[in-house]
N, C-alpha and C positions, 0 to 999 in steps of 0.2 A: 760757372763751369768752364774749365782750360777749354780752348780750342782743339786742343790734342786730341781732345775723346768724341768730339763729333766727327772728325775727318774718319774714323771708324763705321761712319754710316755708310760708307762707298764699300766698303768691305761686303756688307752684305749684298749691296747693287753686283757687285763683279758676280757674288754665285750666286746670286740670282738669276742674271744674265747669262750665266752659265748651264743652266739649267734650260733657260728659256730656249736657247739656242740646239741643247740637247733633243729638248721635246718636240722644236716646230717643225723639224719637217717630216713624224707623223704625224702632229696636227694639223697639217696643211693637206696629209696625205688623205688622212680620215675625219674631216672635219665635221661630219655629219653625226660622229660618235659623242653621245655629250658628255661624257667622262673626258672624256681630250678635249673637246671644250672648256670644260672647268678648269681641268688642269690648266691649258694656254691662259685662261681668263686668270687664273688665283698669281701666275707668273708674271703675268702684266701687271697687274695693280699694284702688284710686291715693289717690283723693280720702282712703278710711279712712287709709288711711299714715300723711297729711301731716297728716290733722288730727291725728291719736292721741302722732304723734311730735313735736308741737311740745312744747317745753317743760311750759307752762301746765298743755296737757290730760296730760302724765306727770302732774305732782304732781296735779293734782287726782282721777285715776283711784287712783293710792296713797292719796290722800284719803278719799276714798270707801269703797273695799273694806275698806280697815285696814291692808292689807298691803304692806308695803315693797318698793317693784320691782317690782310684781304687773305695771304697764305692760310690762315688758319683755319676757316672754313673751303678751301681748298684740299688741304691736307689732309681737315677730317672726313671731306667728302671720300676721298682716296681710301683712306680708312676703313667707312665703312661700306666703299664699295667691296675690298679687300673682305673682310667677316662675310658679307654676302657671296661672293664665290666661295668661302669656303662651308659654307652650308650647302651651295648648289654642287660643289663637288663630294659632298655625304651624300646629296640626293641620289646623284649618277651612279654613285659608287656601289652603293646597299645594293640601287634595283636594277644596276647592270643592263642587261638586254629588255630588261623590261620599260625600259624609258617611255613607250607611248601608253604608260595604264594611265585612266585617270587617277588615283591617287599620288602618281609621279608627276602629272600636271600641275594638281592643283599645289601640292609641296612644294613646287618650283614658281608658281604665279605667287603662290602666296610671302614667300622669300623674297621676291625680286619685286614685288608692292610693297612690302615692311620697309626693308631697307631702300628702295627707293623713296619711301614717302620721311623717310629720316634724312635723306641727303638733303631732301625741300627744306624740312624744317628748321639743317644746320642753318641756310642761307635764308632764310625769314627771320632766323634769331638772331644771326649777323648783321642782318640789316637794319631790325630794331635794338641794337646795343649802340652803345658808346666806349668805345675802344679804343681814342685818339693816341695813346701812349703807344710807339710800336714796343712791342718783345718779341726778341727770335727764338730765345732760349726756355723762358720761364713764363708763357703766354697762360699755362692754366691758372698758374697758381698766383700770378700775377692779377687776372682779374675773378679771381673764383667768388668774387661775392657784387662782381657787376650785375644788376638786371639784368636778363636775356641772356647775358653769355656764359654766366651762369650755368644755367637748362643749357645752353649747345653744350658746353663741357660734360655736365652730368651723362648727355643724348648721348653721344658719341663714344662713349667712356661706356655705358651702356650695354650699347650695341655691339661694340666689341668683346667684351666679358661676355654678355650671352653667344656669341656666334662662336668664343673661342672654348667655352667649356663644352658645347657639344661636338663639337670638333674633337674635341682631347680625348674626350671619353669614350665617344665610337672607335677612335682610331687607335685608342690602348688596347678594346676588345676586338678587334680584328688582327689585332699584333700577335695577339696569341691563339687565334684561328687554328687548328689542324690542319695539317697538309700545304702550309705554305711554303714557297720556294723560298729557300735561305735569304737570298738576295734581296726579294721583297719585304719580309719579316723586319728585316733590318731596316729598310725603306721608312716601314710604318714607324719600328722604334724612335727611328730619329724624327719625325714627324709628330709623333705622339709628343718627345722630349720638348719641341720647339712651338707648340702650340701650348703648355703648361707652363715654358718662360713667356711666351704670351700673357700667362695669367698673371705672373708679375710683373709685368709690362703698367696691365691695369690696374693691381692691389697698388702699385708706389703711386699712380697717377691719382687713385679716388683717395688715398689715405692723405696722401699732401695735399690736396683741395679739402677734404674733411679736416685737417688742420687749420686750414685755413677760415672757416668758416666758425671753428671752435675757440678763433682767435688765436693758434699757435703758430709756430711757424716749423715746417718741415720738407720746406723747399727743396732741399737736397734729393729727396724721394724724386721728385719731379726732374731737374736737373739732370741727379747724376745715374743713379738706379733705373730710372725708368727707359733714359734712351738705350745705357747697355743693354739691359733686357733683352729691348726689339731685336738690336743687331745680333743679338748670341739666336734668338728664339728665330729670324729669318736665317740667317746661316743655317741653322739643325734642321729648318723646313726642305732650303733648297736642297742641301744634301740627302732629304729625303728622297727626293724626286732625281737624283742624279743617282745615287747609290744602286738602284733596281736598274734601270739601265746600262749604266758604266759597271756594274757588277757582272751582271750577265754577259754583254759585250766581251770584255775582259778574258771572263771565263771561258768563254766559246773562241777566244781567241790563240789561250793558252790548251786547251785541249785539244787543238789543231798542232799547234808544234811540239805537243808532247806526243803524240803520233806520230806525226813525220821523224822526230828524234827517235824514237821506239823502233823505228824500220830503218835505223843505221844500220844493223847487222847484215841483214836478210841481204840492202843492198848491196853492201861491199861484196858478199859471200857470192852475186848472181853477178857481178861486175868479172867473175874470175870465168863466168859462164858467157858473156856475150863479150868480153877484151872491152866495152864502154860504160858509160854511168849514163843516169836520166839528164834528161835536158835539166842546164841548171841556167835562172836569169835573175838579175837582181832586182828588178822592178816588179818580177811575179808575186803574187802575193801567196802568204799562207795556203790558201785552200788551194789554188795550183800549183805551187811545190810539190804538195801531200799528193794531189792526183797524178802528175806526173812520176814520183815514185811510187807510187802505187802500180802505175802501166808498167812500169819498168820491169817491177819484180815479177809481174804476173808473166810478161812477155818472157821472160828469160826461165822462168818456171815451166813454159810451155814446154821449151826448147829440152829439158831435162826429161818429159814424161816419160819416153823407153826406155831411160835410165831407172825408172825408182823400182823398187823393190818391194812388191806390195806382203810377202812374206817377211821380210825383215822389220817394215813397221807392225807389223803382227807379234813378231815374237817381241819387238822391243817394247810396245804400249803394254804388253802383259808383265818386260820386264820391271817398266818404270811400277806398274802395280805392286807389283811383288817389292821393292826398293820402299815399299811406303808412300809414293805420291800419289798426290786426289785424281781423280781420272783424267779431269780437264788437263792438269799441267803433262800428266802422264801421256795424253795424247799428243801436246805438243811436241816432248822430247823424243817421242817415236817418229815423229814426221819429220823434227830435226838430224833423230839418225837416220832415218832415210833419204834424206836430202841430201847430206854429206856424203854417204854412199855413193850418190849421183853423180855428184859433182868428180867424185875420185872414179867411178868407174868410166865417165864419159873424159875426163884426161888422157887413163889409161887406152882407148879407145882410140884415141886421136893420135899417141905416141904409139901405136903398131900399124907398121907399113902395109900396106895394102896394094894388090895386084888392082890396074884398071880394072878387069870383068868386077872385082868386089865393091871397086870404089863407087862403079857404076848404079850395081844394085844398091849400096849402101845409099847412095844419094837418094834413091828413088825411094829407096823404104822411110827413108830418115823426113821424105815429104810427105808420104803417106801416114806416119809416126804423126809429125805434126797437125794432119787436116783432122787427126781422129782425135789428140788429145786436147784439140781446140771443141770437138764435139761431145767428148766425155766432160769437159768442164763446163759448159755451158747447158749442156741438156741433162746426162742423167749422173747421179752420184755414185752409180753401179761401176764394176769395171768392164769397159769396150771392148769389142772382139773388131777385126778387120777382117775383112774379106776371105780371108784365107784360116780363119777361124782361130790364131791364136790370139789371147789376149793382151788386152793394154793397162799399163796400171792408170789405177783411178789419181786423178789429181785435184778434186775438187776441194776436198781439206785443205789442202797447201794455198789453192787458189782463194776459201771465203777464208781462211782463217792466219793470212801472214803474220798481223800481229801477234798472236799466242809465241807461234814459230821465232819470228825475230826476237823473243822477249826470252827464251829459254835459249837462242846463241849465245848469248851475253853470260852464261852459266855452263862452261866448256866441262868443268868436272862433273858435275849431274849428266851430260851427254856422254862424256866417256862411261859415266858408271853404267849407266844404261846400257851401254853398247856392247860395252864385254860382257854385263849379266844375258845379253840376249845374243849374245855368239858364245858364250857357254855349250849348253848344251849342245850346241851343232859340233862342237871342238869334239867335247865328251865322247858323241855319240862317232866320230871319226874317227878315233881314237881307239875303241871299243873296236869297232870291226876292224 
């Protein structure tokens, strides 16, 4: 076998390692969980595999110790420690929160004495073979018909085939579970995909030693077939276990700046209301951008409340119905014509001069405006009366619901349609008398 196609065993180490580095610091955080247990344990073993069974690290492990082939029973141990987490991580998984029953105990004693009392026997059968020849590449099928090492190849080969089809199988039927989150579903797909190239892993390894023993030769299985396997069936695992988390990550990342984008309008349009924009910094992240716009627009929304027109979002939300729109969006476009309204009558507002005694009162009603419409938004959805009993428009719509609003700015002709369908009738009726 080239060289070429082993140096591919580091391929799966990297996302392996990538995973591992994903998952450890809630397994560090909830260690106590034995689901994140396993999972930490199945990611460790993984990574030991692939480093131990490349090439290089076989000779240089023979190197070291003295002893010819010593890697091999190393590597199978690694092995099947690896099958053994992946049975303890079916265990966790099934019974979830139920982890102290006793039939989740003795599931997990009993797993972890099997495959423990297999790793003994690799190194008892190791130790009674004769294996003076080293192999780095073709070590099963090399000696498949030595005493003792033999039974370890068969052992090991074994073990793994059993640990990896009940693995496969549970994890295909949970794949198609009801009610799972996209993200995980996918998780399992590819985990399910990489524990049934697992199974070819082992059909090339037993059939080119079953060759072997039948007198043929089909070494190539062993060689060439069998290493690819692993590295494709360990890549589709770790991206099992990376895809659920960098999926959701991701997600929750990208629905934070499609918000904070979505409230482009609302800002610009309140920008003309306070003469600034929200604090902007480049090191802030996502979710404090979106908050800080958020304060922004509700702050300068306050600032509007004696301006809105609570009769005009009346006639408009009935116009947008009558126009054909679903109520929701209809409710939007009537908060947005009353919002524009606002914005133009508090200009106009500002551009008629004012005698001091007016400016005086103005000011003082204009704080009084504000302490009440900070009071109607926060406590009731009713509209507030002040002290002097005339009323205040309600703003609490504007306040929980900017997004709606921002999202029908973006759509100037549907507001205008609305807006002359709902000064219609007042025109008409002006008109008439």
């Amino acid at each position: 076998m080239s060289q070429g196609l082993y140096v591919s065993f580091w391929l799966p180490t990297v996302v392996l390692g990538a995973a591992l580095a994903i998952k450890l610091p809630s397994i560090l955080k909830l260690w106590r969980d034995p689901l994140l247990r396993a999972v930490g344990g199945l990611l460790v073993f993984a990574c030991a595999v692939f480093v131990f069974a490349a090439p290089k690290t076989i000779a240089w492990t023979n190197r070291v110790t003295g002893v010819p082939n010593i890697a091999a029973p190393w590597v199978y141990s690694l092995l099947t420690a690896l099958s053994a987490s992946w049975l303890l991580l079916i265990i966790a998984w099934r019974n979830g929160r139920t982890e102290r029953s006793a039939q989740t105990r003795r599931a997990t004693r009993w797993v972890v004495s099997v495959y423990a009392g297999v790793v003994v026997a690799l190194w008892v059968l190791f130790a009674l073979a004769d294996v003076p020849v080293e192999q780095i590449r073709d070590l099963d099928t090399y000696y498949a018909n030595t005493p003792f090492m033999r039974e370890e190849i068969l052992l090991y080969l074994l073990a793994h085939t059993v640990a990896c089809s009940v693995t496969a199988r549970l994890v295909w039927n949970w794949s198609r579970t009801e009610g799972l989150d996209a993200w995980l579903r996918w998780g399992l797909r590819f985990l399910g995909a990489g524990y049934v190239t697992n199974l070819l892993f082992s059909a090339a390894k037993l059939t080119a030693v079953g060759a072997r023993w039948t007198g043929h030769d089909l070494d190539w299985l062993n060689t060439n077939i069998a290493p690819s396997a692993a590295c494709i069936a360990a890549t589709l695992v770790a991206i099992g276990f990376i895809v659920p988390h960098a999926g959701q990550y991701l997600q929750e990342r990208w629905r934070i700046r499609r918000r904070h984008r979505s409230l482009r309008p609302l800002s610009r349009l309140m920008r003309s209301v306070t003469g600034a924009r929200e604090p902007f910094d480049l090191r802030a992240t996502p979710e404090l951008r979106l908050i800080r716009r958020e304060t922004f627009i509700r702050d300068a929304l306050l600032q509007l409340a004696r301006y809105l027109d609570d009769d005009l979002r009346a006639r408009s939300y009935d116009a947008g119905v009558a126009l054909g729109f679903e109520r929701g969006r209809a409710q939007a476009l009537a908060a947005a014509v009353t919002l524009l309204d606002a914005v133009e009558a508090r200009e106009r507002s500002l551009r008629q001069p004012q005698p001091p005694e007016a400016a005086s009162s103005a000011t003082s009603a204009s704080s009084a405006s504000s302490a009440s419409s900070a009071a109607s938004a926060t406590s009731s959805p009713t509209t507030s009366a002040d002290p002097s009993g005339s009323s205040r428009p309600d703003t609490t719509y504007l306040l929980r619901e900017i997004q709606a609003v921002s999202r029908v700015l973006r759509h100037p002709v549907d507001i205008q349609a609305v807006r002359a369908h709902a000064a219609a009738p007042a025109e008409s009726m002006s008109t008439h008398e």
